[in-house]
C-alpha positions as CSV (number, residue, x, y, z in Angstrom):
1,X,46.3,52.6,40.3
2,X,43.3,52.9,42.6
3,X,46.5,53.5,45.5
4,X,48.2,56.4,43.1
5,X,44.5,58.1,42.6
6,X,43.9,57.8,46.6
7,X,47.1,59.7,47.0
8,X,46.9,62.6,44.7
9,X,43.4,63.1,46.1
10,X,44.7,63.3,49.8
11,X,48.4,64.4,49.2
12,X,48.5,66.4,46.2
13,X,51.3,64.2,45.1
14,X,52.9,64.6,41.1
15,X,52.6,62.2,39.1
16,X,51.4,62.0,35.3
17,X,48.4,59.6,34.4
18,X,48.8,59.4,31.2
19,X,49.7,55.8,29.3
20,X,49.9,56.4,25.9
21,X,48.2,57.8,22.8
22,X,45.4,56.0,21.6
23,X,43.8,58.5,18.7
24,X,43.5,56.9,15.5
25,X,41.8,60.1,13.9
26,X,41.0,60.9,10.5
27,X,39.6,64.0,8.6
28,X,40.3,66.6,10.7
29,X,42.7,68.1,11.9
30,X,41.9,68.2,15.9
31,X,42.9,64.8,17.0
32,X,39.6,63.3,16.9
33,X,37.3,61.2,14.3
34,X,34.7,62.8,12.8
35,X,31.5,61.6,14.8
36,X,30.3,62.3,18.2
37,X,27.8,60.5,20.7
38,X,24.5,62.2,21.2
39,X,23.5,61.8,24.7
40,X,19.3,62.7,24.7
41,X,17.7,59.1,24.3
42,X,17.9,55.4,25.1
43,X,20.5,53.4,23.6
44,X,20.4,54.3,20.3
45,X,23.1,52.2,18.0
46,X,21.6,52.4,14.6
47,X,24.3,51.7,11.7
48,X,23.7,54.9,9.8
49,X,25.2,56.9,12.0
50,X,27.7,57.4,14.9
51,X,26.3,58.5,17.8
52,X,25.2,56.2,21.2
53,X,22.4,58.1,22.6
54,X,21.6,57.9,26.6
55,X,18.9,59.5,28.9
56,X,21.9,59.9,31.6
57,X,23.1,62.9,30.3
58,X,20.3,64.8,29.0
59,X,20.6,66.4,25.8
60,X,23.9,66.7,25.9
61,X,26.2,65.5,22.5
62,X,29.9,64.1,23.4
63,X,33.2,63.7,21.3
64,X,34.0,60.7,20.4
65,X,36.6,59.5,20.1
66,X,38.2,62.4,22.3
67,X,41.4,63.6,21.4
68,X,44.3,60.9,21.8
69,X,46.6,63.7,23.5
70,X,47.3,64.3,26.8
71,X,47.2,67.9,28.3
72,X,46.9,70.0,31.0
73,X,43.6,71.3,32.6
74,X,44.4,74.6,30.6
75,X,45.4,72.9,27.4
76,X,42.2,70.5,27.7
77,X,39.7,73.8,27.9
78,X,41.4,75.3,25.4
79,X,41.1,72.2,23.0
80,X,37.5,71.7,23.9
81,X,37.0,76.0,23.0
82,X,38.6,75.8,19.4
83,X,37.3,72.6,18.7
84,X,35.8,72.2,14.9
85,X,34.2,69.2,15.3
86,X,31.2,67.2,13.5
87,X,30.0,70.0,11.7
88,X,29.9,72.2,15.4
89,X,32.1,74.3,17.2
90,X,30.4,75.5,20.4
91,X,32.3,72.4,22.2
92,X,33.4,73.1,25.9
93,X,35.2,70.9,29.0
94,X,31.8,69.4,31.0
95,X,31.5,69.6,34.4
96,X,32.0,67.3,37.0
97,X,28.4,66.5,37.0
98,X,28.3,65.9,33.5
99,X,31.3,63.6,33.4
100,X,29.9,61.8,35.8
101,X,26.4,61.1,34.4
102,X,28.9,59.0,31.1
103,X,29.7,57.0,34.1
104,X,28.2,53.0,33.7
105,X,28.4,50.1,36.0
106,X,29.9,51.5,39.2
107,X,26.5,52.3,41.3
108,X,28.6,54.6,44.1
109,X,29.6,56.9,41.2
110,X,27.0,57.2,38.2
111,X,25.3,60.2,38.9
112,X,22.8,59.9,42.1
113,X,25.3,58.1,43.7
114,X,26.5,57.9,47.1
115,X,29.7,60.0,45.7
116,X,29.4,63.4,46.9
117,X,31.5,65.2,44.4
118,X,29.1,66.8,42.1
119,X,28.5,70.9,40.3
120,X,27.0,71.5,44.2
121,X,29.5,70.2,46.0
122,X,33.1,70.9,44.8
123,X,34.9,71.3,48.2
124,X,37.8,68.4,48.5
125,X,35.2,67.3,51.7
126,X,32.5,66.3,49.4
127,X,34.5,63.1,48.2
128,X,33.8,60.2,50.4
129,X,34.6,56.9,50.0
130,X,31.9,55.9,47.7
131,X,34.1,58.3,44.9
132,X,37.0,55.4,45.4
133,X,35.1,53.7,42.0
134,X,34.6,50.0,41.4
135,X,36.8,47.0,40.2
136,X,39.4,47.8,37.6
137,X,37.8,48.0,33.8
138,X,34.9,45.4,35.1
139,X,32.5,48.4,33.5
140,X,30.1,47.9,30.4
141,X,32.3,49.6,27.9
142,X,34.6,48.3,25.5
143,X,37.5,46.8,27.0
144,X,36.2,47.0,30.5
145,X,35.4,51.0,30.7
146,X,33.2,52.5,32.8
147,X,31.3,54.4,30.4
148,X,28.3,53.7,27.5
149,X,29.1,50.5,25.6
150,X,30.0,51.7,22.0
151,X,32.2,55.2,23.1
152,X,35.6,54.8,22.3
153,X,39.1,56.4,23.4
154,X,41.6,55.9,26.2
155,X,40.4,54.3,28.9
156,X,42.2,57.1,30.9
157,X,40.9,59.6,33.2
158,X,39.3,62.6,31.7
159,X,39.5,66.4,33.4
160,X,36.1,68.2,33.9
161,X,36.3,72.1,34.0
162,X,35.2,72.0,37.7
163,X,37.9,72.9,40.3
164,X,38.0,71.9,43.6
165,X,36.5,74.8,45.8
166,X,39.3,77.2,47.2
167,X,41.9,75.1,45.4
168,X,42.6,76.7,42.5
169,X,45.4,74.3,41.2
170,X,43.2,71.2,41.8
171,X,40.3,69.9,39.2
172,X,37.8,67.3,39.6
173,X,38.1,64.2,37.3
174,X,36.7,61.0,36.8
175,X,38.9,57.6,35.7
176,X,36.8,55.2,33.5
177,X,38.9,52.4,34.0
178,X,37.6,52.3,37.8
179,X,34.4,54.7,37.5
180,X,36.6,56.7,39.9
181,X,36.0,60.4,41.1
182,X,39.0,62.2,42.2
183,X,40.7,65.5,41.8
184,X,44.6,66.0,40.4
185,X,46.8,69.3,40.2
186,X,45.8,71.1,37.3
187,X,49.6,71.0,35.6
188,X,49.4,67.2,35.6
189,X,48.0,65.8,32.4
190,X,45.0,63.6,31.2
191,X,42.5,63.0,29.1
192,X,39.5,65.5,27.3
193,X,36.5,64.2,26.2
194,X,34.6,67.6,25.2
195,X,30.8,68.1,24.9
196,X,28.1,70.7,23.9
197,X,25.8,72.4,24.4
């Protein structure tokens, strides 16, 4: 897998990503459960609610689960934009900087890494071999993913709204089942995890 991601990085080769539909949603009708994973403190689990708060990503507030679908890079920001979700509906596609800061357990790629790839830096030069990821699903997440333990969804990559600089039909992306920064044409599909503000 780590081979296939190398190679649509450098080549720009087709291939699809995706490995299945793993949404198990209920009461609503976007493809995703009905509870979402508040990102502004440490490590908060508590049972009355659903939500995994983190300092990583600010005050940011995540889907999750995302949707179980797979899509194009225009399908996923259009998703995230008419999302209804958890009693919101300013959701949006992050940017590569803030997918990378759900990244756990792969030092070269949670954000202040060594990976280069970041809202600055969006040429296809910025990624460096640091961006290659870690060990497949060795992460703290469930099943091995390289995200917070206690978010769920396909351990997939996800696409960020953040195209690689003078490459229009190239987006960044990150793969949570090796921590993995990379960038894939934009008709290919993958995951969308979407977040807000």
């Amino acid at each position: 897998m780590l081979l296939i991601a190398m190679l649509c990085l450098g080549l720009g080769l087709a291939f699809s990503c995706a490995t299945g539909d793993d949404d198990d949603a209920g009461g609503d009708d976007t493809g995703a459960d009905d509870d979402a994973v508040d990102d502004d403190t440490a490590d908060d689990d508590a049972a009355d609610d659903d939500s995994a708060d983190d300092d990583a990503s600010g005050n940011l507030t995540w889907q999750d689960p995302p949707s179980g679908d797979y899509m194009t890079l225009e399908d996923a920001k259009a998703y995230c934009d008419n999302l209804s979700f958890d009693g919101h509906d300013d959701w949006r596609l992050p940017t590569i900087s803030e997918l990378r800061s759900l990244i756990r357990g792969c030092d070269a790629t949670v954000t202040g890494g060594a990976c280069n790839v970041t809202d600055e830096c969006l040429d296809s030069s910025c990624w460096n071999d640091p961006c290659g990821g870690c060990e497949y699903l060795a992460g703290p997440g469930s099943g091995g993913a390289y995200w917070p333990d206690g978010m769920s969804g396909a351990i997939d990559w996800y696409w960020s709204s953040s195209p690689v600089a003078g490459q229009g039909n190239f987006a960044w992306n990150v793969s949570f089942s090796y921590g993995l920064v990379n960038n894939c044409n934009v008709d290919y599909v993958g995951s969308a995890r979407c977040v807000r503000p």
